[in-house]
C-alpha positions as a Markdown table, in Angstrom:
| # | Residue | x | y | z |
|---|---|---|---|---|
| 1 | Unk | -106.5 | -34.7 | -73.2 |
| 2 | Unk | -104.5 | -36.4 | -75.8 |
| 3 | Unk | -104.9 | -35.9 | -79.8 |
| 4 | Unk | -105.7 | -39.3 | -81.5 |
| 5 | Unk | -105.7 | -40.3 | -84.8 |
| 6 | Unk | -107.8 | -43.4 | -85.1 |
| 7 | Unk | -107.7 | -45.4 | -88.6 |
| 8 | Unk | -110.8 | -47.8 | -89.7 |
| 9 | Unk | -113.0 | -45.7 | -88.0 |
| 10 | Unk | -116.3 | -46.3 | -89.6 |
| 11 | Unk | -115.4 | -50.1 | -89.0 |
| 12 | Unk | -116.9 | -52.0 | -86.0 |
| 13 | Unk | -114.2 | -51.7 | -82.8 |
| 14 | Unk | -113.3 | -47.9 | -84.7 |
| 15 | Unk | -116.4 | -47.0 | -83.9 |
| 16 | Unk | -116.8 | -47.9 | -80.8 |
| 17 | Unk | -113.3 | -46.9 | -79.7 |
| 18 | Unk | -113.8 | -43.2 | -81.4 |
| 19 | Unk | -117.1 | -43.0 | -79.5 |
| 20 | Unk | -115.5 | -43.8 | -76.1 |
| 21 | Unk | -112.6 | -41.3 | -76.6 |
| 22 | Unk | -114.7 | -38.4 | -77.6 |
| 23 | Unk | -117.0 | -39.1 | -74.6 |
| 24 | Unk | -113.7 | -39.0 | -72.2 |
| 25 | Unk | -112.8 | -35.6 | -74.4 |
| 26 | Unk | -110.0 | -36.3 | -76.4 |
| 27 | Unk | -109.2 | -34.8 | -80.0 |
| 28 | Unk | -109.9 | -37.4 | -82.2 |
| 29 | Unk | -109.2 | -37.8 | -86.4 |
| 30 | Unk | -111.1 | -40.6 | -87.9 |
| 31 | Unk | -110.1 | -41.9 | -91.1 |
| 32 | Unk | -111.6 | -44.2 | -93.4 |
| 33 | Unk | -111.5 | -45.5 | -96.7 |
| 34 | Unk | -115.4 | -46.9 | -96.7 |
| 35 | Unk | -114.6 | -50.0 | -99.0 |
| 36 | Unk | -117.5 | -52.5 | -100.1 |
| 37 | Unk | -116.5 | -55.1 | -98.2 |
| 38 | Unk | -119.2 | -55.7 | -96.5 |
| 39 | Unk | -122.2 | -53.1 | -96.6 |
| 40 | Unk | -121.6 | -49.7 | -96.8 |
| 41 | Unk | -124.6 | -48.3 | -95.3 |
| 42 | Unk | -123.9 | -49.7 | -92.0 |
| 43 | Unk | -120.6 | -47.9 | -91.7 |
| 44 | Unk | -121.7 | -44.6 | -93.1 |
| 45 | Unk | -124.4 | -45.3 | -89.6 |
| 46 | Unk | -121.9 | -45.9 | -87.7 |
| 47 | Unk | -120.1 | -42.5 | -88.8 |
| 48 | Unk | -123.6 | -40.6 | -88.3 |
| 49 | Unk | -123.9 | -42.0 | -84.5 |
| 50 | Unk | -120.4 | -39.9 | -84.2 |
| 51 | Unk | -122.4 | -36.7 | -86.1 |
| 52 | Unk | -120.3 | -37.1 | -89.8 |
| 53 | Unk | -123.0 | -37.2 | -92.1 |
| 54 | Unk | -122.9 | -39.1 | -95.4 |
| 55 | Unk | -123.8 | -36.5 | -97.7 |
| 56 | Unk | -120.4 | -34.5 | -96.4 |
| 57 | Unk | -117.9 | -36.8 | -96.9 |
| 58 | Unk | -115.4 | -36.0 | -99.9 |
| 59 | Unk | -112.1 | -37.6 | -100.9 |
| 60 | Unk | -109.7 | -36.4 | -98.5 |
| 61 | Unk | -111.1 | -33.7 | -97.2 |
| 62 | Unk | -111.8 | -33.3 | -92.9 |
| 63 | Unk | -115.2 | -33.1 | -92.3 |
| 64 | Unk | -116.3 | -31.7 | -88.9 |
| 65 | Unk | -118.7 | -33.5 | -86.7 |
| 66 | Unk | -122.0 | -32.4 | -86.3 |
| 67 | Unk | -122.2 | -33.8 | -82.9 |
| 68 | Unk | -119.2 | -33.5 | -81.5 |
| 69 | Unk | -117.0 | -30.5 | -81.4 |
| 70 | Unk | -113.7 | -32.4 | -81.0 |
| 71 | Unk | -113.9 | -34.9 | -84.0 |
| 72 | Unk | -113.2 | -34.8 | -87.6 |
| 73 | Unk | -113.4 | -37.3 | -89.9 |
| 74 | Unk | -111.3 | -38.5 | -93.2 |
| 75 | Unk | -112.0 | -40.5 | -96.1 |
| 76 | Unk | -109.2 | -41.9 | -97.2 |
| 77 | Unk | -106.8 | -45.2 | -97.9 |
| 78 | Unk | -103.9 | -45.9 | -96.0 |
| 79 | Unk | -101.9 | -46.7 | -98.9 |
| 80 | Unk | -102.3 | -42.7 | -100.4 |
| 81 | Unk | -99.1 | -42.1 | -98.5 |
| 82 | Unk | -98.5 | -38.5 | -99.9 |
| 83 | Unk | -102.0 | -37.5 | -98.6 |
| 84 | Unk | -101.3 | -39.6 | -95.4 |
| 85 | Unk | -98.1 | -38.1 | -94.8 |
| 86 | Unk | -99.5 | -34.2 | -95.2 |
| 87 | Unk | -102.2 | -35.1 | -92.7 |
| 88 | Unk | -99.6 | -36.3 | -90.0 |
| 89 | Unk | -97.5 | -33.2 | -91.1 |
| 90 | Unk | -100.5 | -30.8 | -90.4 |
| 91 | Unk | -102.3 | -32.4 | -87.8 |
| 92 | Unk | -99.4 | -33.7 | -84.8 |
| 93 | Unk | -101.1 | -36.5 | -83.4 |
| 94 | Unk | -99.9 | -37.8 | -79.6 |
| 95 | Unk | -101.4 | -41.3 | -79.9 |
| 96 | Unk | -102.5 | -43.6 | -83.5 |
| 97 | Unk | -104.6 | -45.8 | -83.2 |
| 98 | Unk | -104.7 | -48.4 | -86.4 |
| 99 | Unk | -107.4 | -50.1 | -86.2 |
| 100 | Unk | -107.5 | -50.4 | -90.3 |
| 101 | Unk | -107.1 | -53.3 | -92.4 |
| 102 | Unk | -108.6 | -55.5 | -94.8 |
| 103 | Unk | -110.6 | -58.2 | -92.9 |
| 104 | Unk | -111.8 | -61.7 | -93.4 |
| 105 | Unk | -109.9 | -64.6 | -93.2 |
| 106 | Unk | -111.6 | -66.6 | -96.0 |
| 107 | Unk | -111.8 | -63.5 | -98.6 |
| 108 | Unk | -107.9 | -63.6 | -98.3 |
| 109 | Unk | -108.0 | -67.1 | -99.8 |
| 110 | Unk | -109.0 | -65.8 | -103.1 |
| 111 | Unk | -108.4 | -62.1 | -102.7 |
| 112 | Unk | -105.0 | -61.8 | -101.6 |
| 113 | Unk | -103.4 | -58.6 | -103.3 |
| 114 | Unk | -105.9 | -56.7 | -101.0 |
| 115 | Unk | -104.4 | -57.7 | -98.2 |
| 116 | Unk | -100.8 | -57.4 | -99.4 |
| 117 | Unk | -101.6 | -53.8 | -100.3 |
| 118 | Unk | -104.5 | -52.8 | -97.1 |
| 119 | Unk | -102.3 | -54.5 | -94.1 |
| 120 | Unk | -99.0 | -54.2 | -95.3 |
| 121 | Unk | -98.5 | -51.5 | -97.3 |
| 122 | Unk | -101.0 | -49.1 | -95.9 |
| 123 | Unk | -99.6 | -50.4 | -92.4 |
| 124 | Unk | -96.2 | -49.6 | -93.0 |
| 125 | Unk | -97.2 | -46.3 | -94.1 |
| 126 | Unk | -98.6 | -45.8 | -91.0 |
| 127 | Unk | -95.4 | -46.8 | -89.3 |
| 128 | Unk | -93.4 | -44.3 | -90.7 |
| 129 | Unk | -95.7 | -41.3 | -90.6 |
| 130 | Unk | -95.5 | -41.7 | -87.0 |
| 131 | Unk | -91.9 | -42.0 | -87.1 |
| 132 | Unk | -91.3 | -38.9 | -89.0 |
| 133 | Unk | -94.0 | -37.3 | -86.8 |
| 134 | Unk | -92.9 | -38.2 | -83.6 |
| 135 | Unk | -96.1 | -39.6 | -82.3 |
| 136 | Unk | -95.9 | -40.8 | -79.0 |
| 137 | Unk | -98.0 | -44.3 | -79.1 |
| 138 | Unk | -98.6 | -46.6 | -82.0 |
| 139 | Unk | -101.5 | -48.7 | -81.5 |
| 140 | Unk | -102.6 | -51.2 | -83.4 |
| 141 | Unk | -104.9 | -54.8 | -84.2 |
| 142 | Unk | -103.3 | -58.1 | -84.7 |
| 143 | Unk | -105.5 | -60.9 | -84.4 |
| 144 | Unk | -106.1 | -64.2 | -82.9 |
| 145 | Unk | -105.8 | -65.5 | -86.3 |
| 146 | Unk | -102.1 | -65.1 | -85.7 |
| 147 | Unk | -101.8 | -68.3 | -83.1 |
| 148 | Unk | -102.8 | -70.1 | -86.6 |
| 149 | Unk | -102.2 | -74.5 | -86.5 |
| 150 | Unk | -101.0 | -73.4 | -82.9 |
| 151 | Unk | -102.3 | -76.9 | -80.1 |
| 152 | Unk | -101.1 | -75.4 | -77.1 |
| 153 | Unk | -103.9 | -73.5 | -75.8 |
| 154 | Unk | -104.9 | -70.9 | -73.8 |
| 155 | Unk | -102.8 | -69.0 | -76.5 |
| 156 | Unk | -99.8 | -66.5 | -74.9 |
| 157 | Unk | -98.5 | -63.9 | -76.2 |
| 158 | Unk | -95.4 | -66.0 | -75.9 |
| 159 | Unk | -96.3 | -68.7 | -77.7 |
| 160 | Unk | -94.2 | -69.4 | -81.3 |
| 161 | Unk | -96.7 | -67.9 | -84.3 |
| 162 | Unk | -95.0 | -68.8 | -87.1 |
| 163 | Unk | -97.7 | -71.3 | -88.7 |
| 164 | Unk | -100.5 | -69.3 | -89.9 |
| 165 | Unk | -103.1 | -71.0 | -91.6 |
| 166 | Unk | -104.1 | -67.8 | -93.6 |
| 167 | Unk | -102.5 | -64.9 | -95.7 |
| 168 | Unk | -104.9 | -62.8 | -93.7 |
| 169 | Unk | -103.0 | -63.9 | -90.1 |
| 170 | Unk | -99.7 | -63.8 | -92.3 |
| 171 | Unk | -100.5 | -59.9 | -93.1 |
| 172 | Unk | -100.8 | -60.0 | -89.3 |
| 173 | Unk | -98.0 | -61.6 | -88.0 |
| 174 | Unk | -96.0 | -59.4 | -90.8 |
| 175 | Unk | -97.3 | -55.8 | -88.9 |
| 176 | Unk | -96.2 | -57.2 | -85.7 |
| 177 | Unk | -92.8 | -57.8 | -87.3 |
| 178 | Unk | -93.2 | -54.4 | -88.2 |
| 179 | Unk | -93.7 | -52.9 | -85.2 |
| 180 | Unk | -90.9 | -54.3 | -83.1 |
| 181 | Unk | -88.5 | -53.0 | -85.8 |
| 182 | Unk | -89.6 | -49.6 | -85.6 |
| 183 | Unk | -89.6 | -50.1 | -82.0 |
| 184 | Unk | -85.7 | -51.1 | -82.1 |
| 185 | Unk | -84.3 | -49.1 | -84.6 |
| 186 | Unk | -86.3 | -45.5 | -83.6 |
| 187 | Unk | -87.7 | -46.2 | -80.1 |
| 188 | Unk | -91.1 | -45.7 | -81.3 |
| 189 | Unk | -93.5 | -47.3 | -78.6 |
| 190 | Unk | -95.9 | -49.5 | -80.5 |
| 191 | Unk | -98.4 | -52.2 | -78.6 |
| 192 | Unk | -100.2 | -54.5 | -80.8 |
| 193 | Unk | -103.8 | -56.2 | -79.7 |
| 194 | Unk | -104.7 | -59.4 | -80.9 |
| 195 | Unk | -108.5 | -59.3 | -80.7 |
| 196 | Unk | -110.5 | -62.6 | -80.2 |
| 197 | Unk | -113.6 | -62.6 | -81.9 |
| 198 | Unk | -115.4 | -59.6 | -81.2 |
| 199 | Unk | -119.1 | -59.2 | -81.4 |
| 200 | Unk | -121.7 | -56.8 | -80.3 |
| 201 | Unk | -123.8 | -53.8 | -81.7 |
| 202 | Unk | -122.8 | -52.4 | -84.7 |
| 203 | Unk | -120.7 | -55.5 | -85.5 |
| 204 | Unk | -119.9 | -56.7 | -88.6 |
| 205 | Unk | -122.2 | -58.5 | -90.8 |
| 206 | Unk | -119.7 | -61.2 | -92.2 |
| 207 | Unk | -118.9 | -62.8 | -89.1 |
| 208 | Unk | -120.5 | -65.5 | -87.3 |
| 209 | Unk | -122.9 | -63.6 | -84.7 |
| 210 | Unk | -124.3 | -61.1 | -87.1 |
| 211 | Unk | -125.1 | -63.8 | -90.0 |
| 212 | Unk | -126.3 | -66.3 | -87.5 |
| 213 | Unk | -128.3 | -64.0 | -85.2 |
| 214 | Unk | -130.3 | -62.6 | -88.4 |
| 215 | Unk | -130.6 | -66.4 | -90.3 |
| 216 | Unk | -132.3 | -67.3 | -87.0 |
| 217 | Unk | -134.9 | -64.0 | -86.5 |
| 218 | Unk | -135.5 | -64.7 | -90.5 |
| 219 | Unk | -136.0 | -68.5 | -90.2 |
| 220 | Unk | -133.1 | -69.1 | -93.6 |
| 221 | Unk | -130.0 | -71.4 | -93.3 |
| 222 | Unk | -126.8 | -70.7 | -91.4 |
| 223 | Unk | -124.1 | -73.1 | -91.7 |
| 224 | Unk | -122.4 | -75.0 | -89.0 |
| 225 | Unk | -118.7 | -75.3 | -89.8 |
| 226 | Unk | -117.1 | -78.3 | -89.4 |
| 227 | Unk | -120.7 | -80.0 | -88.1 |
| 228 | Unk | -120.4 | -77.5 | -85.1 |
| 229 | Unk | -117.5 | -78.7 | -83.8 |
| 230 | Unk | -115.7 | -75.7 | -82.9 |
| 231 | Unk | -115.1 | -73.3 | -79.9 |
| 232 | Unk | -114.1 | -69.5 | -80.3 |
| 233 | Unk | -113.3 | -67.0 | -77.1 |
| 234 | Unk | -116.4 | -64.7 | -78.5 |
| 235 | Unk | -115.6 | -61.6 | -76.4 |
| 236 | Unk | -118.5 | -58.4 | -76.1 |
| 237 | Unk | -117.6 | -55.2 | -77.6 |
| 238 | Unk | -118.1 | -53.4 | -74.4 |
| 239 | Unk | -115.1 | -55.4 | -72.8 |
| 240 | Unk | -112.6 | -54.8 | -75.8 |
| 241 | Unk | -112.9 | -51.3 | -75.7 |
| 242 | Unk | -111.9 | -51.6 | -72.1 |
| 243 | Unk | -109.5 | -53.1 | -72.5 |
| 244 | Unk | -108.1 | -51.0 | -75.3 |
| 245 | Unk | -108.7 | -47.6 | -74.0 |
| 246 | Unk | -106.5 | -48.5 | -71.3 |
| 247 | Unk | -103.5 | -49.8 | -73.6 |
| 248 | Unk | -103.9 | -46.4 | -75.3 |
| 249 | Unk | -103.2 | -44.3 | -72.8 |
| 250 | Unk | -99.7 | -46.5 | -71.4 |
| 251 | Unk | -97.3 | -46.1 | -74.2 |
| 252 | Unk | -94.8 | -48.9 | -73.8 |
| 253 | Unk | -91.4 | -48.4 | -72.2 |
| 254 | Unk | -87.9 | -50.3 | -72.3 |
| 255 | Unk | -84.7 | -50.8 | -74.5 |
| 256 | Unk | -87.0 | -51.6 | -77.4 |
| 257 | Unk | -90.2 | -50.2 | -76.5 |
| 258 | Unk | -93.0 | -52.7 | -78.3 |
| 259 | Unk | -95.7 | -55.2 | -76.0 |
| 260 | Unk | -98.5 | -57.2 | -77.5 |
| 261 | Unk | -101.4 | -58.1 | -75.7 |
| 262 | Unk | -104.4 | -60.8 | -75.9 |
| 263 | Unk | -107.6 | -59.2 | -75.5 |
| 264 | Unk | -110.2 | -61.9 | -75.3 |
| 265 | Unk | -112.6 | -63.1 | -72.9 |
| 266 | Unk | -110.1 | -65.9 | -72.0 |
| 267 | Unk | -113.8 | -68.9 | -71.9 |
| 268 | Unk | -113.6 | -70.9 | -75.3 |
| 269 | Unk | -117.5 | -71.4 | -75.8 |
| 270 | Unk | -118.7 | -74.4 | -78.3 |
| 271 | Unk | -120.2 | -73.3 | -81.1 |
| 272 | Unk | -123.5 | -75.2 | -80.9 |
| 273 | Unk | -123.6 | -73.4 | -77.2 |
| 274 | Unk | -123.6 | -70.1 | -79.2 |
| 275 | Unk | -126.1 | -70.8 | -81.4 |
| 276 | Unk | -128.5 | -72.5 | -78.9 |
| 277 | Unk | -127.8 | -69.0 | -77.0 |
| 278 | Unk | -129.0 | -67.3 | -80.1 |
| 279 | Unk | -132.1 | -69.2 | -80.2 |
| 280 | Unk | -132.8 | -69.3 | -76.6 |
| 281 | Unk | -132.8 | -65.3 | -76.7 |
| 282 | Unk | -134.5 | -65.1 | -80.2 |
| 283 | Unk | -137.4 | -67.5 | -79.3 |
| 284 | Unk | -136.8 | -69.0 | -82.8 |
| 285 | Unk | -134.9 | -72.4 | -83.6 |
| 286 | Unk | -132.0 | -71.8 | -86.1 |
| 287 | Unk | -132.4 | -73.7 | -89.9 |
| 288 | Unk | -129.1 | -75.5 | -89.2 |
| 289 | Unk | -127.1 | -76.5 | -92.7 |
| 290 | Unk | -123.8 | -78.8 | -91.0 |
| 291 | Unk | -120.8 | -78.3 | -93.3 |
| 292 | Unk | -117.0 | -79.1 | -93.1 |
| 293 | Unk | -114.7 | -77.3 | -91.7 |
| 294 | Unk | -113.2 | -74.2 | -94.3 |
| 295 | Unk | -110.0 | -73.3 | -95.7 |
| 296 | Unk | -108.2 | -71.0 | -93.0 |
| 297 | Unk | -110.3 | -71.7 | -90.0 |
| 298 | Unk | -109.1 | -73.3 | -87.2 |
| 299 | Unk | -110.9 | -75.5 | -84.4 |
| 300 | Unk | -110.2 | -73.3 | -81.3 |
| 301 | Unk | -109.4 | -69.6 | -80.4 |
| 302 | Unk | -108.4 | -69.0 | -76.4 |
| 303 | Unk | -107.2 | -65.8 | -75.0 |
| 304 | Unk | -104.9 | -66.3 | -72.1 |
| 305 | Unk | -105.1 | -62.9 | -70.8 |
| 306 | Unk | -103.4 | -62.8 | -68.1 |
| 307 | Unk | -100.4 | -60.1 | -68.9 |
| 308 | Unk | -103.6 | -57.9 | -69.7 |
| 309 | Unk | -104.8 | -58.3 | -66.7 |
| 310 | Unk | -101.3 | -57.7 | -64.8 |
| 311 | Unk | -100.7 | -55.0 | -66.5 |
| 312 | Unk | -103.9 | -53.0 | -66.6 |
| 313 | Unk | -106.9 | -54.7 | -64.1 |
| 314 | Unk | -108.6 | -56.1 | -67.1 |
| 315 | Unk | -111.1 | -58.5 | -66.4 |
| 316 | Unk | -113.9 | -59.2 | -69.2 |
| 317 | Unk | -117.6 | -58.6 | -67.5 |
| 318 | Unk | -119.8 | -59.7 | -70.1 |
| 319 | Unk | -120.9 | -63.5 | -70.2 |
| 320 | Unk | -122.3 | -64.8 | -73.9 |
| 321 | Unk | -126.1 | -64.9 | -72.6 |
| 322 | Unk | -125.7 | -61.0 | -71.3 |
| 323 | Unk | -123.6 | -60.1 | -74.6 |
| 324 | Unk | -126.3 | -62.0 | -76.9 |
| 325 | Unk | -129.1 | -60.2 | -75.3 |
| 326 | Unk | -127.5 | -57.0 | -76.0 |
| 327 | Unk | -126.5 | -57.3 | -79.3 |
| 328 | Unk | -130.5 | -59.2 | -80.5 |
| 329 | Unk | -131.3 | -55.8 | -79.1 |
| 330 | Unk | -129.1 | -53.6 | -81.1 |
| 331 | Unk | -130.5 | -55.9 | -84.3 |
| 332 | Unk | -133.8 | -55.5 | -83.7 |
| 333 | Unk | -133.7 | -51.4 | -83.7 |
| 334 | Unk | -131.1 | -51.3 | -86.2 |
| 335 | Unk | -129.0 | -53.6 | -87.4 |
| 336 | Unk | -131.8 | -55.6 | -89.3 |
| 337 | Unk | -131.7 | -54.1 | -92.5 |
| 338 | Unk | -127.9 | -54.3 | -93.1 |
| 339 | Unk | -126.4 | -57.6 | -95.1 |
């Protein structure tokens, strides 16, 4: 049993992530700062499914599940180093687990302090707390956003990133940057993830699946970016935290102790397939609104995840129609009312 700190855990994959550790029956400290980017109420339900209730939350203060014995939860932001630092100090985490950060690759078009200050500051924070703390694994999200104007394609962890097409995979690339420098100059053993668009219950509402899944069941607009000619690796929840759980628990080893991974389901699907998916599984035809294609996307995202799979058995087990099914479930008993 290991003692993990995991950050952004009332976000989507936190959730999910803290869930599966407890369940295993490690220690676990969540921490999160709750911002409004996106609605509120559906992380302080993803916090209750883990037994922290709403009404005890306070600035900075642990709050004890009501469910499970072995988790606490924090709210606070990762750039409060001071009160970041005295947790670390007091609590002597084994393993972190960062999965905070401000998301969104369009919001950083016109909102890019928060990202400056979210996943750079508040991840370098991170960094050296577990430096001064001795923590035996830093883990934390990249993103596929990282592989940026990037042709070459299924994308390798090898592959140059050093075009990114947003500030959002800019912040990115920067905590990688971060990592391997803490990795060189104090051996801490950090292993970054680059997620590929993750979907699922209790996913977020900005992205794609949850906006087009509940445009479809209410019979209102989506839009089709660049006239639906796109293809993203849309990979189930289920299969991320797989894969993750099992980078948590191998810190990385070597002269300079830092590995990034792909975590994807490695099958590009086209976005019109998605959405015909969607309607397939909804029984309702989706109000299609065909737009151009928007600052900071990109045409294709494909995880080559082969070094996962070397390294740890991982094979994603969920196709799109299975995933979809799921997740139209999950919206139907609760995801419904959340924008």
């Amino acid at each position: 049993m290991k003692k993990i700190l995991v950050t952004g855990a009332a976000g989507f994959i936190g959730y999910h992530i803290v869930k599966r550790l407890l369940e295993r029956g490690d220690e676990v400290v969540g921490i999160d700062n709750i911002n409004s980017y996106y609605d509120v109420r559906l992380k302080y339900s993803r916090l209750k499914e883990t037994g922290i209730n709403q009404a005890e939350i306070a600035d900075k203060e642990l709050v004890p599940s009501a469910t499970y014995s072995h988790y606490r939860f924090i709210k606070l932001d990762l750039t409060e180093r001071d009160e970041l630092n005295k947790l670390f100090e007091t609590e002597k985490f084994d393993v972190v687990c960062n999965l905070a950060a401000q998301a969104g690759v369009r919001y950083s078009i016109d909102h890019p302090f928060t990202y400056i200050e979210s996943n750079i500051v508040g991840f370098a924070n991170v960094l050296e707390a577990c430096r001064q703390n001795q923590v035996e694994h830093f883990v934390y999200a990249s993103s596929s956003s990282i592989y940026g104007l990037n042709e070459k394609v299924p994308y390798s962890e090898d592959d140059q990133v050093d075009r990114p097409e947003s500030l959002y995979a800019a912040t990115k690339k920067a905590d990688e940057l971060m990592a391997h420098a803490y990795s060189h100059l104090y051996q801490l053993p950090t292993t970054g993830v680059r997620f590929f668009t993750v979907y699922g219950p209790w996913g977020r509402p900005d992205m794609a699946p949850f906006l087009f899944m509940k445009a479809t069941m209410n019979g209102t607009p989506i839009k089709v970016f660049n006239h639906g000619d796109m293809e993203r690796d849309f990979t189930y929840i289920d299969d991320v935290i797989q894969g993750l759980e099992k980078i948590i628990d191998k810190p990385t080893t070597g002269q300079t102790p830092y590995k990034i991974y792909n975590i994807g389901d490695s099958s590009p699907v086209k976005l019109m397939d998605f959405i015909h998916t969607i309607e397939a599984v909804t029984g309702k035809e989706a109000v299609k609104e065909y737009v151009g294609m928007q600052p900071g996307d990109v045409y294709r995202t494909y995880a080559d995840v082969s070094l996962l799979e070397k390294d740890f058995g991982y094979k994603p087990q969920t196709s799109i129609q299975e995933g979809i099914e799921r997740f139209y479930d999950w919206i139907v008993s609760y995801g419904a009312s959340f924008d």
